[in-house]
C-alpha positions as CSV (number, residue, x, y, z in Angstrom):
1,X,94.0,152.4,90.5
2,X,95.9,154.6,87.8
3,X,99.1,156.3,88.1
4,X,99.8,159.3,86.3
5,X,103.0,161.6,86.4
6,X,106.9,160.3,86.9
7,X,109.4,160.9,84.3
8,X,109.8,164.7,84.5
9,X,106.8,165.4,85.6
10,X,106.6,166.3,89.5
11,X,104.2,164.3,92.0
12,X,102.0,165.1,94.4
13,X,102.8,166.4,97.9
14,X,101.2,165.1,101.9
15,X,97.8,166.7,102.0
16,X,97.0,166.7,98.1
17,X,95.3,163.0,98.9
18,X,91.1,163.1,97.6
19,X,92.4,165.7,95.0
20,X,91.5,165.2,91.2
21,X,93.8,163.5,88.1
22,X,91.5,166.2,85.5
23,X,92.3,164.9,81.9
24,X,91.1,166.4,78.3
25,X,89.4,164.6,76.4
26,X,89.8,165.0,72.4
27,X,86.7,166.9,72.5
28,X,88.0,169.7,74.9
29,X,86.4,168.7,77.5
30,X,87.5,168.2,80.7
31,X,86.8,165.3,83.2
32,X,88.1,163.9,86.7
33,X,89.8,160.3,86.3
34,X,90.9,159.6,89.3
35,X,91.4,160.8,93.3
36,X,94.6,161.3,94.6
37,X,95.0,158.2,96.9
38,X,98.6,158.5,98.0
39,X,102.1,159.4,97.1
40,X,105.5,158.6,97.1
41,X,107.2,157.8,100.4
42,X,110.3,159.7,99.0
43,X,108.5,163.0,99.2
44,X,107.2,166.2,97.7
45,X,107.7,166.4,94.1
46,X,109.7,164.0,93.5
47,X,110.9,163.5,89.8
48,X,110.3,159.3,88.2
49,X,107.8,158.6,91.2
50,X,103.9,158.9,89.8
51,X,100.8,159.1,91.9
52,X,98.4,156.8,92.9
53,X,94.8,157.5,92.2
54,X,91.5,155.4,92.4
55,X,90.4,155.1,89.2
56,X,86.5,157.2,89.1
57,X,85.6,154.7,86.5
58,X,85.4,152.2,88.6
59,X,83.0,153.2,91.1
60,X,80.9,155.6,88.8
61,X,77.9,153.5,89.4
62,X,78.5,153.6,93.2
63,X,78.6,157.6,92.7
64,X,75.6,158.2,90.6
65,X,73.8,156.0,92.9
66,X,75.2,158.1,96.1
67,X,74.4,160.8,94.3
68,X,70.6,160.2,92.5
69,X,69.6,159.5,95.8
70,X,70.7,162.1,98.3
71,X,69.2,165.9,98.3
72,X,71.1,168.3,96.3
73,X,71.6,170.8,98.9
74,X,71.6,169.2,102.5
75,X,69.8,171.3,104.9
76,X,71.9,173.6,107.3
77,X,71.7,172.8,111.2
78,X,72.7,174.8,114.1
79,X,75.7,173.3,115.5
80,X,76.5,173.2,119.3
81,X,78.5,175.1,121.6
82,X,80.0,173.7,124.2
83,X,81.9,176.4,126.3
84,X,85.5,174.8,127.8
């Protein structure tokens, strides 16, 4: 886990949980180090309380694993309607 923000930065909020910590790196570029995993109990935005994130390091092999082996576009299927 990593936890970013607190000081005078704001946190996160209910409902931002599975959304991205995106840092720079030196080079400009940009990359996703962690998934917002939950947030302070005190709140919305709440100055002095950071975020908790997984840390994407950590289970990069896991994702390019997931990811090498499944289709890059699944295929669409015709859901089911079930009338009340």
């Amino acid at each position: 886990m990593v936890c970013a923000g607190g000081g005078d930065v704001k946190s996160a909020c209910n409902g931002d949980s599975g959304g991205p910590l995106n840092c720079q790196r030196e080079d400009g570029i940009w990359e996703v180090e962690g998934i917002a995993s939950f947030v302070s109990s005190r709140g919305c935005n709440t100055y002095k309380k950071p975020t908790v994130f997984t840390r994407v390091s950590a289970y990069i092999d896991w994702i390019n694993e997931v990811g090498a082996s499944s289709s890059a576009t699944p295929t669409p299927t015709q859901g089911l309607f079930l009338p009340h």
